[in-house]
mmCIF file of the N, C-alpha and C atoms, coordinates in Angstrom:
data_MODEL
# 
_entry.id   MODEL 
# 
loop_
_atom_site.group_PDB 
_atom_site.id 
_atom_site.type_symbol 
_atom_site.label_atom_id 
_atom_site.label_alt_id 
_atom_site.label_comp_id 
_atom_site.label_asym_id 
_atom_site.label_entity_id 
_atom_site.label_seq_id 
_atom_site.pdbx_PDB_ins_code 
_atom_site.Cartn_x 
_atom_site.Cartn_y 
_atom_site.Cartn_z 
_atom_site.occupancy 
_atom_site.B_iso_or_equiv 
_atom_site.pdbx_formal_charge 
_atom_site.auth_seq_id 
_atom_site.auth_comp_id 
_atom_site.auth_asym_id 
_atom_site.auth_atom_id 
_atom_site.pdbx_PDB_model_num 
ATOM 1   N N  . UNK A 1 1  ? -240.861 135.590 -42.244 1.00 0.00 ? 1  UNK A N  1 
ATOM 2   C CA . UNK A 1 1  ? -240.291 134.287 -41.980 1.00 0.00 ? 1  UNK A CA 1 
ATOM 3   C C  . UNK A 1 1  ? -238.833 134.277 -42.439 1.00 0.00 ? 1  UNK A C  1 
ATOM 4   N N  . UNK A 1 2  ? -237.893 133.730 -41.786 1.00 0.00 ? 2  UNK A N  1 
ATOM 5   C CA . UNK A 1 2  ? -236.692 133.563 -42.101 1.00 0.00 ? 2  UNK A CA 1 
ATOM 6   C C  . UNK A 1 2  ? -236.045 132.585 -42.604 1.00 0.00 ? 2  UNK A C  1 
ATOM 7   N N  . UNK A 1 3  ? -235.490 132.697 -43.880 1.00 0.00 ? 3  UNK A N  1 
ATOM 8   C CA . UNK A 1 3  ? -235.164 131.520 -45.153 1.00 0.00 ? 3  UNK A CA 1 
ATOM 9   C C  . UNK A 1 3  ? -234.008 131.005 -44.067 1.00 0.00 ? 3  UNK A C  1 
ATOM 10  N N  . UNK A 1 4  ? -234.094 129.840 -44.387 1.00 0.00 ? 4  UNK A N  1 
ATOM 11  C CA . UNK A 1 4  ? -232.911 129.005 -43.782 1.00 0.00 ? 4  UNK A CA 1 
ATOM 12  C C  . UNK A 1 4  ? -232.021 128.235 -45.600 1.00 0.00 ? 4  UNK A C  1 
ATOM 13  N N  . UNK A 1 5  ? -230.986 127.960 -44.556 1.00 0.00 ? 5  UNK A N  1 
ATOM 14  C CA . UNK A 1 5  ? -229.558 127.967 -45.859 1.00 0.00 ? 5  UNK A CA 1 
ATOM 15  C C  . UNK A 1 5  ? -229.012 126.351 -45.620 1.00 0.00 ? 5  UNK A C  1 
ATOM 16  N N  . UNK A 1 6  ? -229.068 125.686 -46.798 1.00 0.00 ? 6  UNK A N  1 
ATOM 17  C CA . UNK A 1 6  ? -227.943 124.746 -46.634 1.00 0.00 ? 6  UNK A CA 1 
ATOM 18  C C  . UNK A 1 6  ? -227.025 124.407 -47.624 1.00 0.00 ? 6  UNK A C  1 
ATOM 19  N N  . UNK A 1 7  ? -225.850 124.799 -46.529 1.00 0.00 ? 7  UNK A N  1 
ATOM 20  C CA . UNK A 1 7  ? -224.680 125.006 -47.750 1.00 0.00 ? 7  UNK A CA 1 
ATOM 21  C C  . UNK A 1 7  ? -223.692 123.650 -47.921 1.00 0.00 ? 7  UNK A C  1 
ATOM 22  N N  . UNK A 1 8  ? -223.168 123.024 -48.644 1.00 0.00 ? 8  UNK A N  1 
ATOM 23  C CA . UNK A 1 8  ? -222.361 122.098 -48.660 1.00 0.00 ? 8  UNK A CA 1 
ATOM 24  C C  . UNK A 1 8  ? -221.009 122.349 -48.064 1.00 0.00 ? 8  UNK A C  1 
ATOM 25  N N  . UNK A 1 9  ? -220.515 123.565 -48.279 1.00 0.00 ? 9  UNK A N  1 
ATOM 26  C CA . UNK A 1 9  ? -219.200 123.826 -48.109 1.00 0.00 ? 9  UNK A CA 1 
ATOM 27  C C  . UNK A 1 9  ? -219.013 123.477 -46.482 1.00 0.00 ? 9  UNK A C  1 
ATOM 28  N N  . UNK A 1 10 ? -220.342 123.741 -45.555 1.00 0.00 ? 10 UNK A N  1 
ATOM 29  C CA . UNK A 1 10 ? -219.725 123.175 -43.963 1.00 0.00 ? 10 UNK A CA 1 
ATOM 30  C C  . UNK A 1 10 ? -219.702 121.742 -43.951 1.00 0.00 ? 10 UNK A C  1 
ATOM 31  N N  . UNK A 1 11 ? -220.193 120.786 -45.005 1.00 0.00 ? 11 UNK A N  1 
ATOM 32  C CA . UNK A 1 11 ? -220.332 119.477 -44.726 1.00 0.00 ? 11 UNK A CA 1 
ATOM 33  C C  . UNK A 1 11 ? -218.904 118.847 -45.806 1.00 0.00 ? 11 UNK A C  1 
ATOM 34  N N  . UNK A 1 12 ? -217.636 118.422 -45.370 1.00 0.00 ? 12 UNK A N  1 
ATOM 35  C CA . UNK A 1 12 ? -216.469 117.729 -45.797 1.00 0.00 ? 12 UNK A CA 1 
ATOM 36  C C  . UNK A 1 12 ? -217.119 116.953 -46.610 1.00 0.00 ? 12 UNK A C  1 
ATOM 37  N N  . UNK A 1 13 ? -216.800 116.472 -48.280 1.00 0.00 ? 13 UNK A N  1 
ATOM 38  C CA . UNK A 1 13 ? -216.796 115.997 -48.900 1.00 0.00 ? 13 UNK A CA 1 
ATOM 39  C C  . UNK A 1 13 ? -215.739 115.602 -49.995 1.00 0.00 ? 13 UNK A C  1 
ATOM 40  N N  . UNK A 1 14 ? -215.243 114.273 -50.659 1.00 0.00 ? 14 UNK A N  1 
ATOM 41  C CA . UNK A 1 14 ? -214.417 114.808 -51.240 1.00 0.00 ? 14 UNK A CA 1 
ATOM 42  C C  . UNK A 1 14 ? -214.285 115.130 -52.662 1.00 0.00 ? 14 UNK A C  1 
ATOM 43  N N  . UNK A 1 15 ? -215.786 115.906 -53.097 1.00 0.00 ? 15 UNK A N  1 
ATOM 44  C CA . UNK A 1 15 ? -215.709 116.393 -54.150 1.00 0.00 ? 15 UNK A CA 1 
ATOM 45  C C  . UNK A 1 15 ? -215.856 117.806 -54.093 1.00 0.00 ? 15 UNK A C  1 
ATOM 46  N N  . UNK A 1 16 ? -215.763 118.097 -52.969 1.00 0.00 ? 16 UNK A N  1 
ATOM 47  C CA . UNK A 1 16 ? -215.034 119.938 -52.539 1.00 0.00 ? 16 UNK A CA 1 
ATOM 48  C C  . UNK A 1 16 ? -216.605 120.844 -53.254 1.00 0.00 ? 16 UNK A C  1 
ATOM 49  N N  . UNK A 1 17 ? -217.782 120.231 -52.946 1.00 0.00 ? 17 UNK A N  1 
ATOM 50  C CA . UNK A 1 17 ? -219.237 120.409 -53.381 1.00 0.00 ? 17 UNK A CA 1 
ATOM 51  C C  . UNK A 1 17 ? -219.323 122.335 -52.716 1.00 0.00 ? 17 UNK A C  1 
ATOM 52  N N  . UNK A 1 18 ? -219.606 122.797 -53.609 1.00 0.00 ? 18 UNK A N  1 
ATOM 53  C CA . UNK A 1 18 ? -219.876 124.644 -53.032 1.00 0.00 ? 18 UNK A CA 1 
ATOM 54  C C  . UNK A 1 18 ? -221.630 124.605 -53.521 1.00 0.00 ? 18 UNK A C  1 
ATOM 55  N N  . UNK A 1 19 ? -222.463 123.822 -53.018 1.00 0.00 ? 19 UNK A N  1 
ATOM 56  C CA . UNK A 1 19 ? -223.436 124.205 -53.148 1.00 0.00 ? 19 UNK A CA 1 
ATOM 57  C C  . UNK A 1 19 ? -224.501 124.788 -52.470 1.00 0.00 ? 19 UNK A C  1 
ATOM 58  N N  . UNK A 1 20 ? -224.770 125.665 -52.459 1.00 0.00 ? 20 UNK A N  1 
ATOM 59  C CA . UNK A 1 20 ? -225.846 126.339 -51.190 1.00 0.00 ? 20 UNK A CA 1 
ATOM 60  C C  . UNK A 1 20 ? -227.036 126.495 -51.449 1.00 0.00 ? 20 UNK A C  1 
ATOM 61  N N  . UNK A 1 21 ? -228.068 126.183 -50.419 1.00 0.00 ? 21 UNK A N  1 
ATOM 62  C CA . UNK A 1 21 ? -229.685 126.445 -51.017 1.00 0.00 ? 21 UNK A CA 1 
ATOM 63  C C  . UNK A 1 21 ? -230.047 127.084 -49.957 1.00 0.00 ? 21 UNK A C  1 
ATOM 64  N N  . UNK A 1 22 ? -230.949 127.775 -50.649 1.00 0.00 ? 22 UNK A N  1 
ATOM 65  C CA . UNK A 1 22 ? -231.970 128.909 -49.592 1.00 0.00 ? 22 UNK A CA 1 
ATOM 66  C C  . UNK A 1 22 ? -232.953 129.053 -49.993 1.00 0.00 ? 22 UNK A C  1 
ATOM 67  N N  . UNK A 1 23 ? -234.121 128.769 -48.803 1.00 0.00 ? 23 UNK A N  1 
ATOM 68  C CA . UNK A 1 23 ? -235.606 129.159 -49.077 1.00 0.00 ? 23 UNK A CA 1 
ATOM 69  C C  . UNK A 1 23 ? -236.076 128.521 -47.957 1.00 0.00 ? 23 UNK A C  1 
ATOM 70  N N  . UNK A 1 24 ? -237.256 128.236 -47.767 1.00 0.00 ? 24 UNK A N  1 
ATOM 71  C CA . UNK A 1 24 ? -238.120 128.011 -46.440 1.00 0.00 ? 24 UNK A CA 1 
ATOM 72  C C  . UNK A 1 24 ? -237.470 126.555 -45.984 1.00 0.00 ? 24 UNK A C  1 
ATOM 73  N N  . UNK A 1 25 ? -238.059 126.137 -44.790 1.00 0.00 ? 25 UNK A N  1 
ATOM 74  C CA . UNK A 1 25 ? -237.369 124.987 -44.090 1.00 0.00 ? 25 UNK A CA 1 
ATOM 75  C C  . UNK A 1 25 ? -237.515 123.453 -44.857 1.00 0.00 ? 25 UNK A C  1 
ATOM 76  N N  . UNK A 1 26 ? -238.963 123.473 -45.467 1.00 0.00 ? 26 UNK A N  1 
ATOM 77  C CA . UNK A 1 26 ? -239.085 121.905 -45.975 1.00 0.00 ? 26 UNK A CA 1 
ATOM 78  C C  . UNK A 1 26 ? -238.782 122.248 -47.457 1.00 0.00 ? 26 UNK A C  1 
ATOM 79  N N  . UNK A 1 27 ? -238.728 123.301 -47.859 1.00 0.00 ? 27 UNK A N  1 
ATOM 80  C CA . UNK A 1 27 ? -237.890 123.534 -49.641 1.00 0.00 ? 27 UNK A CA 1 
ATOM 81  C C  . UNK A 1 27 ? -236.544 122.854 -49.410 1.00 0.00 ? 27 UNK A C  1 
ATOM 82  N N  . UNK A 1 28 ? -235.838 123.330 -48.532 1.00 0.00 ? 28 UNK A N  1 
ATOM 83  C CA . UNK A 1 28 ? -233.598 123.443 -48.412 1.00 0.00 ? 28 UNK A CA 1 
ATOM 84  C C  . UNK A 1 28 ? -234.228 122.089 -48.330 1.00 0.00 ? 28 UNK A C  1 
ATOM 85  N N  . UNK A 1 29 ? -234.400 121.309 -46.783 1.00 0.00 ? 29 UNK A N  1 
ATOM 86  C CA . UNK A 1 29 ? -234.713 119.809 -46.880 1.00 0.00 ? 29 UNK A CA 1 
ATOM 87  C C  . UNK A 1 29 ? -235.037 118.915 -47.775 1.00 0.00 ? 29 UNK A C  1 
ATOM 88  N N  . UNK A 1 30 ? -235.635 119.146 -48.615 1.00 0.00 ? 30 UNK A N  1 
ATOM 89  C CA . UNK A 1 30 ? -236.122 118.350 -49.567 1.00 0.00 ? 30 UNK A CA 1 
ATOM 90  C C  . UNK A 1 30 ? -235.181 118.430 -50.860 1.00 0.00 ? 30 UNK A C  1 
ATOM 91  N N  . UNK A 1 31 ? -234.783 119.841 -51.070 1.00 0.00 ? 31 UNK A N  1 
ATOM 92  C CA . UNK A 1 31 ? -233.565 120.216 -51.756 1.00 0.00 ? 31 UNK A CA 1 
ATOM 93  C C  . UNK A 1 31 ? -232.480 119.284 -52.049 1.00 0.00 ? 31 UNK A C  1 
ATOM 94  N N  . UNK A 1 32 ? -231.763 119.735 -50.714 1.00 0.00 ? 32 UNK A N  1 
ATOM 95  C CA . UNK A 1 32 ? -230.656 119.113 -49.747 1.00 0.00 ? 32 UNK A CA 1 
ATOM 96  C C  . UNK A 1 32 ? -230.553 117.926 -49.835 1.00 0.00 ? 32 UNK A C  1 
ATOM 97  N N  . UNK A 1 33 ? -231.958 116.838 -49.581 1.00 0.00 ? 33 UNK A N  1 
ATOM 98  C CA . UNK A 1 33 ? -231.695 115.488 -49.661 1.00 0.00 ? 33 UNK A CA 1 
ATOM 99  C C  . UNK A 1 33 ? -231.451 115.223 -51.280 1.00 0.00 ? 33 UNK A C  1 
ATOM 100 N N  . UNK A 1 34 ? -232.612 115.831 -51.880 1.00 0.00 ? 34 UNK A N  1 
ATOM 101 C CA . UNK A 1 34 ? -232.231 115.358 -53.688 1.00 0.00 ? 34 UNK A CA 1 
ATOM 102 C C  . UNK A 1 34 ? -230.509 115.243 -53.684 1.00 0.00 ? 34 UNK A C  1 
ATOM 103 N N  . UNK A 1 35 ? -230.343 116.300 -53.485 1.00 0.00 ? 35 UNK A N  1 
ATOM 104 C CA . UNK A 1 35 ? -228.551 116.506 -54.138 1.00 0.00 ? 35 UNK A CA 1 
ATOM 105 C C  . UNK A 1 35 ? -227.751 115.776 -53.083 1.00 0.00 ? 35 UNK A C  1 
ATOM 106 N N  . UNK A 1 36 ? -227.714 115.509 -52.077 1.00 0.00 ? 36 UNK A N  1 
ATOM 107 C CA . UNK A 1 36 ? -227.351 114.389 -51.292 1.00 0.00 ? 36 UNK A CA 1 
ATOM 108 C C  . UNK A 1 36 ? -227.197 113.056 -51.748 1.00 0.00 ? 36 UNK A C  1 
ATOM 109 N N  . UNK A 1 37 ? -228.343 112.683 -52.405 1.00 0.00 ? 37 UNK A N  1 
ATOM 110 C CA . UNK A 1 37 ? -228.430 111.539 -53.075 1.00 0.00 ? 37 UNK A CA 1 
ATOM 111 C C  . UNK A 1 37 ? -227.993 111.295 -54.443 1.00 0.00 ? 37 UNK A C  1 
ATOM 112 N N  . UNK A 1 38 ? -228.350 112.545 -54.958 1.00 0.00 ? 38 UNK A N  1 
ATOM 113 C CA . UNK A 1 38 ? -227.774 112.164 -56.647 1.00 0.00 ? 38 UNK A CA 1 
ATOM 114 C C  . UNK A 1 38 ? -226.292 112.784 -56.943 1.00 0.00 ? 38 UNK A C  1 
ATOM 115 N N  . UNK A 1 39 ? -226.246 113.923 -55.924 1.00 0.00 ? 39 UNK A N  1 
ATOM 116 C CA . UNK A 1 39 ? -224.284 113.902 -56.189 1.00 0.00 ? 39 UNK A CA 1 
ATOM 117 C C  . UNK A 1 39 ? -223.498 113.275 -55.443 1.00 0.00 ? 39 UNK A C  1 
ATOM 118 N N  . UNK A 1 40 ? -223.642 113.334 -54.226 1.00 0.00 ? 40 UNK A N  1 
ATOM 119 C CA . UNK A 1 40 ? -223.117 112.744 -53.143 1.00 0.00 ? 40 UNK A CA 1 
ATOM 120 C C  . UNK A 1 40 ? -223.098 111.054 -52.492 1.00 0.00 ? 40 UNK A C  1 
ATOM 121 N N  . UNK A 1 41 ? -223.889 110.428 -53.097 1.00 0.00 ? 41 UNK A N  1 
ATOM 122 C CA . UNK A 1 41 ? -224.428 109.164 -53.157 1.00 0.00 ? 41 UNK A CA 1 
ATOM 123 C C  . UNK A 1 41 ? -224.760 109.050 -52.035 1.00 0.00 ? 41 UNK A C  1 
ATOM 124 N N  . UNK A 1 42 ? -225.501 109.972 -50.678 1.00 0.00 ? 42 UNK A N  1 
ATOM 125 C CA . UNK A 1 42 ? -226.305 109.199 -50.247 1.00 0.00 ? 42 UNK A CA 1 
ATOM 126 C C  . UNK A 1 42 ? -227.376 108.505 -49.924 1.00 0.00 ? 42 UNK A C  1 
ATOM 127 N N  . UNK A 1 43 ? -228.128 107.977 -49.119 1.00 0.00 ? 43 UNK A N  1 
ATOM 128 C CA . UNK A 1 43 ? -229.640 107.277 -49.244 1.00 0.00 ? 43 UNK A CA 1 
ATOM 129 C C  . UNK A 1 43 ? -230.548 108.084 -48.098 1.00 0.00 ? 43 UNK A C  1 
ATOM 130 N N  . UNK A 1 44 ? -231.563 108.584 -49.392 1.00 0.00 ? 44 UNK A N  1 
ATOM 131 C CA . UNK A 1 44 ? -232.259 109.113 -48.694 1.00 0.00 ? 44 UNK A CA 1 
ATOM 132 C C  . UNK A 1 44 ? -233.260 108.713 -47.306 1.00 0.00 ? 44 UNK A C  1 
ATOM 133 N N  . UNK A 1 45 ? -233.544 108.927 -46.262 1.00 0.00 ? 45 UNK A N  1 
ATOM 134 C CA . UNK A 1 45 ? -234.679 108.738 -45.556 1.00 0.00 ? 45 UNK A CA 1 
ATOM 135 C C  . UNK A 1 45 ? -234.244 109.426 -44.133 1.00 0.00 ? 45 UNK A C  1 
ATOM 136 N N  . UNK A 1 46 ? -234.883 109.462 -43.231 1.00 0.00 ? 46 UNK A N  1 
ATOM 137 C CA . UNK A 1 46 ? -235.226 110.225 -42.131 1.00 0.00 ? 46 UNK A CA 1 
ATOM 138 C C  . UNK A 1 46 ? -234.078 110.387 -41.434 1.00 0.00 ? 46 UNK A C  1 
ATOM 139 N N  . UNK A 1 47 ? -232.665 109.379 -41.234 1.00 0.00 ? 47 UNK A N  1 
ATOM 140 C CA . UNK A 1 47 ? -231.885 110.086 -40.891 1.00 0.00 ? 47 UNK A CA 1 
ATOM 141 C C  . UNK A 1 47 ? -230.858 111.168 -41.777 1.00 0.00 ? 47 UNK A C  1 
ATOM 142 N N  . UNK A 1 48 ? -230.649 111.052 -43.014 1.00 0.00 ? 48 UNK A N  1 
ATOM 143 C CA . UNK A 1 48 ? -230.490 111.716 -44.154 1.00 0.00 ? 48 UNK A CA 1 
ATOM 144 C C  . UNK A 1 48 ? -230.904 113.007 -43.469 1.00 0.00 ? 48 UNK A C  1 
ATOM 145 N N  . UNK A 1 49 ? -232.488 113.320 -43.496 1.00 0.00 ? 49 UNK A N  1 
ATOM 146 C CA . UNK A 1 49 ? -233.072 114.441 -43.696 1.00 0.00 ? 49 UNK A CA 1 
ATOM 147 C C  . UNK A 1 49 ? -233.057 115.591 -41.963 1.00 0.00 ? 49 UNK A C  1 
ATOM 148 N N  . UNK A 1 50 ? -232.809 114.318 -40.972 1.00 0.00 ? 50 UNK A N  1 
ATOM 149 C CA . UNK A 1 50 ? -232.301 114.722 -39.815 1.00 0.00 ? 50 UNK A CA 1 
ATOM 150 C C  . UNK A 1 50 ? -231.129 115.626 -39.531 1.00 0.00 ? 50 UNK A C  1 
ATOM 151 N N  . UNK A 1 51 ? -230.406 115.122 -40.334 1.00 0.00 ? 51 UNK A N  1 
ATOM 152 C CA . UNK A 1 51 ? -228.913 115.703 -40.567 1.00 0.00 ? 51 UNK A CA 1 
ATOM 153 C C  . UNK A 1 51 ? -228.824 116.918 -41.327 1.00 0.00 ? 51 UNK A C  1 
ATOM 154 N N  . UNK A 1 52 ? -229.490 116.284 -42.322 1.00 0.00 ? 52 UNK A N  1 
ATOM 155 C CA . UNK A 1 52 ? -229.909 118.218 -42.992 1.00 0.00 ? 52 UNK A CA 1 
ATOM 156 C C  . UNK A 1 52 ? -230.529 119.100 -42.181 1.00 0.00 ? 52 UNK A C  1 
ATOM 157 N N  . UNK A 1 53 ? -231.523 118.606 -41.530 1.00 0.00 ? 53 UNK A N  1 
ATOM 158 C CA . UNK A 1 53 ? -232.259 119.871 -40.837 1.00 0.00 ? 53 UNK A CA 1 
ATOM 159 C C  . UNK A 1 53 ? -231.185 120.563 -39.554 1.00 0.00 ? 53 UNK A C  1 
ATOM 160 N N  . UNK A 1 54 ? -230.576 119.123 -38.852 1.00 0.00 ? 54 UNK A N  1 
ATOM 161 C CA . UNK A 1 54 ? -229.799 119.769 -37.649 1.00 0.00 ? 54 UNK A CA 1 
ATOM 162 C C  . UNK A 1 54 ? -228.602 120.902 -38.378 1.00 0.00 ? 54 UNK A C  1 
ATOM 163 N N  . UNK A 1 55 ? -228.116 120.607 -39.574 1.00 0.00 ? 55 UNK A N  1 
ATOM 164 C CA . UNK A 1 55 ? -227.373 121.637 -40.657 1.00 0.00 ? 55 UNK A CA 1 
ATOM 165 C C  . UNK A 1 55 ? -227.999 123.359 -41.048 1.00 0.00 ? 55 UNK A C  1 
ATOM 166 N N  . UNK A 1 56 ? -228.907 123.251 -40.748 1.00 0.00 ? 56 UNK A N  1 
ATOM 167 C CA . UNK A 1 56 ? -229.316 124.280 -41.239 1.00 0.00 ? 56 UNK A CA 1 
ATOM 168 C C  . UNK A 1 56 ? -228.651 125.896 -40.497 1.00 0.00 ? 56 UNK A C  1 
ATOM 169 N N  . UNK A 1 57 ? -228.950 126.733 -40.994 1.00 0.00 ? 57 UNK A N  1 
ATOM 170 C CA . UNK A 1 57 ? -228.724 127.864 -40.720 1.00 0.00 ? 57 UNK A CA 1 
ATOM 171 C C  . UNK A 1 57 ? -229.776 128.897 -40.965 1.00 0.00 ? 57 UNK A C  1 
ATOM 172 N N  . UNK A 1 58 ? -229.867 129.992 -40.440 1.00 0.00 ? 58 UNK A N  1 
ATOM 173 C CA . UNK A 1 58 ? -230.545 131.407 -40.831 1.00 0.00 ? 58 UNK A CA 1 
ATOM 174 C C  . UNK A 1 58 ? -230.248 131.792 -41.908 1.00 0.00 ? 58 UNK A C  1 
ATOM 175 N N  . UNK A 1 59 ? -230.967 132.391 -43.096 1.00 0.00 ? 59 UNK A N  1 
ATOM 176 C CA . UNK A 1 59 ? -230.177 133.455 -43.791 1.00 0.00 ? 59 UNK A CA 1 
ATOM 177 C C  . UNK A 1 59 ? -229.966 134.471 -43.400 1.00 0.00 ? 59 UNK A C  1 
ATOM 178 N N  . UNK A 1 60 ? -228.343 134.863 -43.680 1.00 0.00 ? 60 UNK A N  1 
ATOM 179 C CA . UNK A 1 60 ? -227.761 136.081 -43.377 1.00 0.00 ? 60 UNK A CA 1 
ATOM 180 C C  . UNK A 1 60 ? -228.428 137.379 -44.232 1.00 0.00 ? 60 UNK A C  1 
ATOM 181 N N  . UNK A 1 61 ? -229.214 138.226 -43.901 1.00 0.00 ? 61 UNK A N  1 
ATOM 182 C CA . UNK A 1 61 ? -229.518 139.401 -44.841 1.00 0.00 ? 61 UNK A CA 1 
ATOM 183 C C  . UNK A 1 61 ? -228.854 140.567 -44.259 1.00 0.00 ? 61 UNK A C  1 
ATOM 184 N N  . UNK A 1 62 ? -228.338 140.988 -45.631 1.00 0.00 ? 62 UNK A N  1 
ATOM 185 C CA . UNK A 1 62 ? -227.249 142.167 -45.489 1.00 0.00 ? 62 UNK A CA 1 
ATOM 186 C C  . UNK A 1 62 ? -228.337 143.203 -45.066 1.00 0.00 ? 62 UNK A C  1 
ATOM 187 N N  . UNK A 1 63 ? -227.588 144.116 -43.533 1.00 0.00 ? 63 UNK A N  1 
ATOM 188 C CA . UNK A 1 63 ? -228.302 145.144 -43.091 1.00 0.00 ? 63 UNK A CA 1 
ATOM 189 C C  . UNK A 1 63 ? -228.458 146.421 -44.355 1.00 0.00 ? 63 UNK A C  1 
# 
């Protein structure tokens, strides 16, 4: 299975956030929203978590 990544650095903020998470799809999501909400101030619920998921990425594993 392939870990998916969500990194802050593609999402503009202006506390210049370098945070990245990796691990399965509803781990980053659930992740993602925590720290969304408690650094970033926003409110969690389904479009929140929409936005994270459409964010996501593959992890890159070095060949």
């Amino acid at each position: 299975m392939t870990r998916k990544v969500a990194d802050c650095r593609n999402t503009p903020s202006v506390s210049g956030c370098t945070l990245t998470i990796i691990g399965e799809e509803e781990e980053v999501v659930r992740a993602a929203a925590e720290h969304a909400v408690s650094v970033h101030e926003h409110t969690d619920g389904p479009e929140l978590r929409r936005m994270i998921r459409e964010g996501l990425e593959d992890e890159k594993v070095p060949a």
